[in-house]
C-alpha positions in Angstrom: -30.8 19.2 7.3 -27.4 20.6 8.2 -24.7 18.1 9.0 -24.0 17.5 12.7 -21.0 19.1 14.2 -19.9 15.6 15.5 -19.5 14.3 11.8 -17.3 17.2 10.6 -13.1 16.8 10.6 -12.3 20.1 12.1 -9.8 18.1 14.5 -6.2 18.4 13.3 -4.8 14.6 13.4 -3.1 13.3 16.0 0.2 11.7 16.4 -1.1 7.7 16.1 -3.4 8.8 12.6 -0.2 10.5 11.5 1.9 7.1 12.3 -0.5 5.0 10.5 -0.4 6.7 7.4 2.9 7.1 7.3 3.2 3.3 7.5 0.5 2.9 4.5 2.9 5.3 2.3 0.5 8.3 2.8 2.3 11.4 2.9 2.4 15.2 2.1 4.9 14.8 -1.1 5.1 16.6 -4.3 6.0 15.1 -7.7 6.8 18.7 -9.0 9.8 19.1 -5.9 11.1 15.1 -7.5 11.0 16.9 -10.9 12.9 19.7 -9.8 15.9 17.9 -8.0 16.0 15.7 -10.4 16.1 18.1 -13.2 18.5 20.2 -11.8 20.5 17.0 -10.9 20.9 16.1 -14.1 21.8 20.2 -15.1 24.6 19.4 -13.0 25.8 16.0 -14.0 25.8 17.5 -17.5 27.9 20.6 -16.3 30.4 18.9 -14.4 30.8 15.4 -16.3 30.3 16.9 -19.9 34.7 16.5 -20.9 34.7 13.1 -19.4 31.1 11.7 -21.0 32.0 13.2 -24.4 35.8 11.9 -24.2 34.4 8.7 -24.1 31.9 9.2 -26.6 34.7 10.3 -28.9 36.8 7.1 -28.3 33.7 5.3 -29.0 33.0 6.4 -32.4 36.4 6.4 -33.2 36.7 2.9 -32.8 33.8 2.2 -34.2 34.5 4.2 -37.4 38.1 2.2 -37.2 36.9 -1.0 -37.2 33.4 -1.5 -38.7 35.0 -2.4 -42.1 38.1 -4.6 -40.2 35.5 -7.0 -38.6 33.9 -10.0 -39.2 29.7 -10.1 -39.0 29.7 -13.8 -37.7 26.9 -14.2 -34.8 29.7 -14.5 -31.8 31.7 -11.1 -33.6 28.0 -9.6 -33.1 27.0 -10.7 -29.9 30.7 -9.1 -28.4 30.3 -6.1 -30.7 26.8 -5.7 -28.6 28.1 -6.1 -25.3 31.2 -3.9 -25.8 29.7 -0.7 -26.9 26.7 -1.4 -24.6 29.4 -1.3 -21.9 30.5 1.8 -23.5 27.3 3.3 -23.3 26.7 2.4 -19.7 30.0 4.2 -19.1 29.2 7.2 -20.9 25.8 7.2 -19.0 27.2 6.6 -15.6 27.8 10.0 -13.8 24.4 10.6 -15.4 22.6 8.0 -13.8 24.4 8.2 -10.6 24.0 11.8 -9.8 19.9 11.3 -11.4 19.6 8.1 -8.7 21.3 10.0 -5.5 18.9 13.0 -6.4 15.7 10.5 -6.4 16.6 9.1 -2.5 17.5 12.4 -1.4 14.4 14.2 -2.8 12.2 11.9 -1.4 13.7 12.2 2.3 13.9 16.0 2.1 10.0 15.8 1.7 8.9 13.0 3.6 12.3 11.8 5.4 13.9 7.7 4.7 10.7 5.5 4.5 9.8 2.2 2.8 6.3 0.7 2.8 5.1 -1.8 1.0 1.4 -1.3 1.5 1.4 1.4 -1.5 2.8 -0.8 -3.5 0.8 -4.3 -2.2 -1.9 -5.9 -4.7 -5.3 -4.3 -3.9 -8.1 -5.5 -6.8 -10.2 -2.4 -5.6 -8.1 -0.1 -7.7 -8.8 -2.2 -11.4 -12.7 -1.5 -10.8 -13.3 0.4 -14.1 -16.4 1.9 -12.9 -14.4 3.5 -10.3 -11.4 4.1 -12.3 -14.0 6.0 -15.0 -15.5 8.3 -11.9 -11.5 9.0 -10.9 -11.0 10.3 -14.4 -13.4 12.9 -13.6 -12.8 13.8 -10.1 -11.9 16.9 -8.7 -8.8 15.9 -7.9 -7.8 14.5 -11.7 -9.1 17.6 -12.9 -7.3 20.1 -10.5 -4.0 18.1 -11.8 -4.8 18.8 -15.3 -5.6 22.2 -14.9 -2.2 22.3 -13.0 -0.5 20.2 -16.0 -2.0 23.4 -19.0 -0.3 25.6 -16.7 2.8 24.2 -15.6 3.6 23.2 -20.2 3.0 27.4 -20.7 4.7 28.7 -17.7 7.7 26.3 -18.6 7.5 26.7 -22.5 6.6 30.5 -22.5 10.0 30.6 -20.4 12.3 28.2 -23.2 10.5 30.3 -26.1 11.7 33.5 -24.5 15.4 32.4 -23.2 16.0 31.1 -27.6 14.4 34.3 -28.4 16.9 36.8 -26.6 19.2 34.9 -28.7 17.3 34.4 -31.9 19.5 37.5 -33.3 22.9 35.2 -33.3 21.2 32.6 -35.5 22.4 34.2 -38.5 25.7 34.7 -37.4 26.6 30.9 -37.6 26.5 30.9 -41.2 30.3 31.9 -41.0 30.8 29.8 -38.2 32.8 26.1 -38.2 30.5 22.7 -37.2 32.1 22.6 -33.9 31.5 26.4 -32.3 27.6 26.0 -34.4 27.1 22.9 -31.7 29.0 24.7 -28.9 26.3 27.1 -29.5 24.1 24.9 -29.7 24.8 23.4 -26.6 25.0 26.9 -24.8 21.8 27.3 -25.7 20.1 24.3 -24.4 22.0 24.8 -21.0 20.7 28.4 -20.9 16.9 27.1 -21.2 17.5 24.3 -19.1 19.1 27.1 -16.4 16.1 29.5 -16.8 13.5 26.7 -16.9 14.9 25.3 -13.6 14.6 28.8 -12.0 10.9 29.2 -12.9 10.4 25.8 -11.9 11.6 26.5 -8.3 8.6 28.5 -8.0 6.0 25.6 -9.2 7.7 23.3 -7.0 7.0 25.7 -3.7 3.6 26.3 -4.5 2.8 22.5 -5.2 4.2 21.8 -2.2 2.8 24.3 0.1 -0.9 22.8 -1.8 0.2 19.3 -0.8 1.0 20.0 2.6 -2.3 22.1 2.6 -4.4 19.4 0.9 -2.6 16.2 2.7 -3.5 18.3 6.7 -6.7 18.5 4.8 -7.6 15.1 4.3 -6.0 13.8 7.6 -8.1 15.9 10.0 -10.3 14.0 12.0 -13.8 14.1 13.7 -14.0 15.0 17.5 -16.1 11.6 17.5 -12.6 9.8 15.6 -10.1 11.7 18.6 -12.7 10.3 21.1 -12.6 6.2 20.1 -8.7 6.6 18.9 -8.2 7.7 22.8 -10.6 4.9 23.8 -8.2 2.4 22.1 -5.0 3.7 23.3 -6.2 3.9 27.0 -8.5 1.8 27.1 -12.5 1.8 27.8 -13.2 3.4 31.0 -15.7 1.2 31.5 -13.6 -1.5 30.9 -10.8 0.0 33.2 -13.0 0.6 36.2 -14.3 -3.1 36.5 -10.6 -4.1 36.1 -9.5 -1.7 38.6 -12.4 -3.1 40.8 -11.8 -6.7 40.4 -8.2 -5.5 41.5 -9.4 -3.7 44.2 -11.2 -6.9 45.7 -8.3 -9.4 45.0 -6.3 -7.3 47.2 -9.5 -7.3 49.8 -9.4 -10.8 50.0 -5.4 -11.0 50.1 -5.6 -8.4 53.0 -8.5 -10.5 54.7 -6.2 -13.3 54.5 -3.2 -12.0 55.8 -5.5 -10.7 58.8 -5.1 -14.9 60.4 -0.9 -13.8 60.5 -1.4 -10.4 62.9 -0.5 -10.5 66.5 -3.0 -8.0 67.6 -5.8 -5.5 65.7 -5.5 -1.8 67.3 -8.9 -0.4 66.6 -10.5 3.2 67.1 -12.4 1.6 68.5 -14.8 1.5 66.1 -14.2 3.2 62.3 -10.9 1.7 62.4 -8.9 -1.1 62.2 -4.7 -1.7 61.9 -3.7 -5.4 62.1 -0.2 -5.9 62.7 2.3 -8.6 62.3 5.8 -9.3 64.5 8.0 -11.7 64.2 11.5 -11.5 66.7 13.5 -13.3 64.8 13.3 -12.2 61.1 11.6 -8.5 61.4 12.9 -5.2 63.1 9.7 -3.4 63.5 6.2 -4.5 63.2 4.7 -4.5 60.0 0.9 -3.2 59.2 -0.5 -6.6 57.5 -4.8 -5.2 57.1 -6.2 -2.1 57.9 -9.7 -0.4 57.1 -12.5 1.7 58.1 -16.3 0.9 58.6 -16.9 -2.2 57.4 -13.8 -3.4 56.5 -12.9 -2.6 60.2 -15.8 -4.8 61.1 -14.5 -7.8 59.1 -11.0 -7.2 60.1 -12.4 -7.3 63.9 -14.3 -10.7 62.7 -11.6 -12.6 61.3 -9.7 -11.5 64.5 -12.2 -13.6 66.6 -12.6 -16.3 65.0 -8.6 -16.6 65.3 -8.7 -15.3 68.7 -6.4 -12.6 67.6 -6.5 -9.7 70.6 -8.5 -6.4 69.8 -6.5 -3.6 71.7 -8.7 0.0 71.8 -6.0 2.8 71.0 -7.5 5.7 69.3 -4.4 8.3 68.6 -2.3 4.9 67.8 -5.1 3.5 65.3 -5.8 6.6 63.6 -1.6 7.5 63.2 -1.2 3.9 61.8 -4.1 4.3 59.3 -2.6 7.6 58.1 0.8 6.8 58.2 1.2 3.4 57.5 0.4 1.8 54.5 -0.4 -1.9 53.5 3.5 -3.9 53.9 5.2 -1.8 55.5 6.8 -1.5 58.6 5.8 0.7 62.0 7.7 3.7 61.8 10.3 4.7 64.4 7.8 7.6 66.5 5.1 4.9 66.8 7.3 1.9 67.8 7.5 2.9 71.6 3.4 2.7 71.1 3.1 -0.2 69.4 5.8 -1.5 71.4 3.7 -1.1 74.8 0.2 -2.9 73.1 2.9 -5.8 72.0 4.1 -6.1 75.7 0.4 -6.0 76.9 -0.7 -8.5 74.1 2.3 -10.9 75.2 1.0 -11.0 78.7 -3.1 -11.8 78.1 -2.6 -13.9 74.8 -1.2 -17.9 75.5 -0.4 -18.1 71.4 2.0 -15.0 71.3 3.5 -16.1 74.4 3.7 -19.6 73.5 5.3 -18.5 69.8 8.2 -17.0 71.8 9.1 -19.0 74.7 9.8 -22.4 72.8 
């Protein structure tokens, strides 16, 4: 039975999936591009600090040949002797090192950019299963990576055989030659491999990488049923957001119904509608729109206006301008003051609590 489309990763991944394995040390980086910097790193270290590395490798064996019959053998003579030409050795071994250790961090972050995770690296018992580690042995991945291995040991010794054999036909030449231009030759030699070698390794590198890239897009693709509950969890359930958004709507009801007991008068439509407003002289400018509705929260705006004995003026042009115009807290806007204004006046004369709120 074929497999549905819902189960298949055809969806590229998206920017959170990406995040996450970024975080668990999960990225598109190839071990043959480390090799290569590195490499060629150390090329260069070799070219550049070769006088200074074999000055001190001279003074070195000088000294030693100076003094190994001059010195004494007891066991503090032998623990100094140790540390001095192990600091030696460090120092002849230091531009080495350095330029190998810089080439490490930056071939890394040309790949994959400055990260550190520690999940990679965290204890995880699954990975000691033998069974498991037996199967991996055998996978198509291990396999792949041998295959690549074969290829990658003829490609690059195929490429050292031919460099020494362009200059096989010197070999008998150093016969007649003295110990030091024999090693200078020698040395020659080895750079010239190690230059060709790095050359044919630029290509490797490049196509490893382009497979990595290829292979890691590969893996990180995602079903459309995956992009659907990854959304779900970044904005939330709908479900769960439309009984939140109703549970908002109805405190705010029940705030609004409340505030309905503070109006000075309810302009109605006279009957889809209804704008209760509030005015205070002393501390507001222009009335302010406290509840308003249509249908039946007209009808409970008109109730609550009752049983308060709130007035209930019939203005249809005003009501239906306010309801547009005006929302929830805010104030009457300057072309509809002179009409609120009038309903105000009238409400002042027929209602005994506005006009009792104002004459004290």
């Amino acid at each position: 039975m074929p497999e549905s489309s819902g189960s298949e990763k055809t969806e590229p991944a998206t920017a959170k999936r990406r995040r996450d394995s970024r975080e668990e040390g999960q990225v598109a980086k190839s071990t043959e591009v480390n090799s290569l910097v590195l490499f060629a790193a150390g090329l260069f270290a070799l070219s550049f600090f070769a006088p200074v590395m074999l000055r001190h490798y001279r003074e070195t064996l000088s000294y030693a040949l100076a003094t190994c019959g001059t010195q004494e053998t007891t066991q503090g003579d032998v623990l100094n002797l140790v540390t001095l030409y192990l600091t030696k050795v460090i120092v002849i071994l230091a531009p080495l090192l350095a330029m190998i250790f810089v080439a490490a961090i930056l071939a890394n972050a040309l790949q994959v950019g400055f990260m550190f995770s520690t999940k990679a690296i965290s204890p995880d018992f699954s990975r000691i299963d033998p069974l498991k580690g037996f199967r991996n042995m055998f996978s198509k991945n291990k396999i792949g990576d041998l295959v690549k291995g074969v290829i990658k040991i003829f490609v690059i010794g195929y490429t050292a055989y031919r460099t020494v054999l362009n200059r096989i036909g010197r070999f008998p030449e150093l016969l007649d030659q003295s110990v030091y231009d024999i090693l200078l030759f020698k040395a020659f030699m080895i750079y010239k491999v190690m230059f060709n070698v790095i050359l044919v390794y630029i290509i490797i590198a490049m196509l490893d990488y382009a497979f990595q890239r290829w292979q890691y897009e590969e893996n990180m693709k995602m079903t459309k049923q995956e992009v659907k509950e990854e959304l779900k969890q970044q904005e939330g359930d709908p479900q769960v957001k439309g009984r939140i958004r109703s549970v908002q709507r109805e405190l705010a009801r029940r705030r609004m119904m409340k505030d309905v007991e503070k109006a000075e008068v309810i302009v109605t439509n006279p009957i889809h509608l209804a704008v209760a407003l509030q005015y205070d002289m002393e501390k507001m400018d222009s009335p302010m729109v406290v509840a308003k509705g249509a249908r039946l929260i007209a009808e409970r705006i008109k109730a609550i206006a009752k049983e308060n004995n709130i007035p209930i003026v019939e203005d249809k042009p005003l009501a239906q301008s306010l309801y547009r115009s005006v929302e929830i807290g805010e104030f009457v806007p300057m072309e509809l003051f002179k009409a609120v204004a009038e309903i105000l006046g009238y409400v002042y004369k027929i209602s005994k609590k506005f006009r009792d709120k104002y004459s004290k």
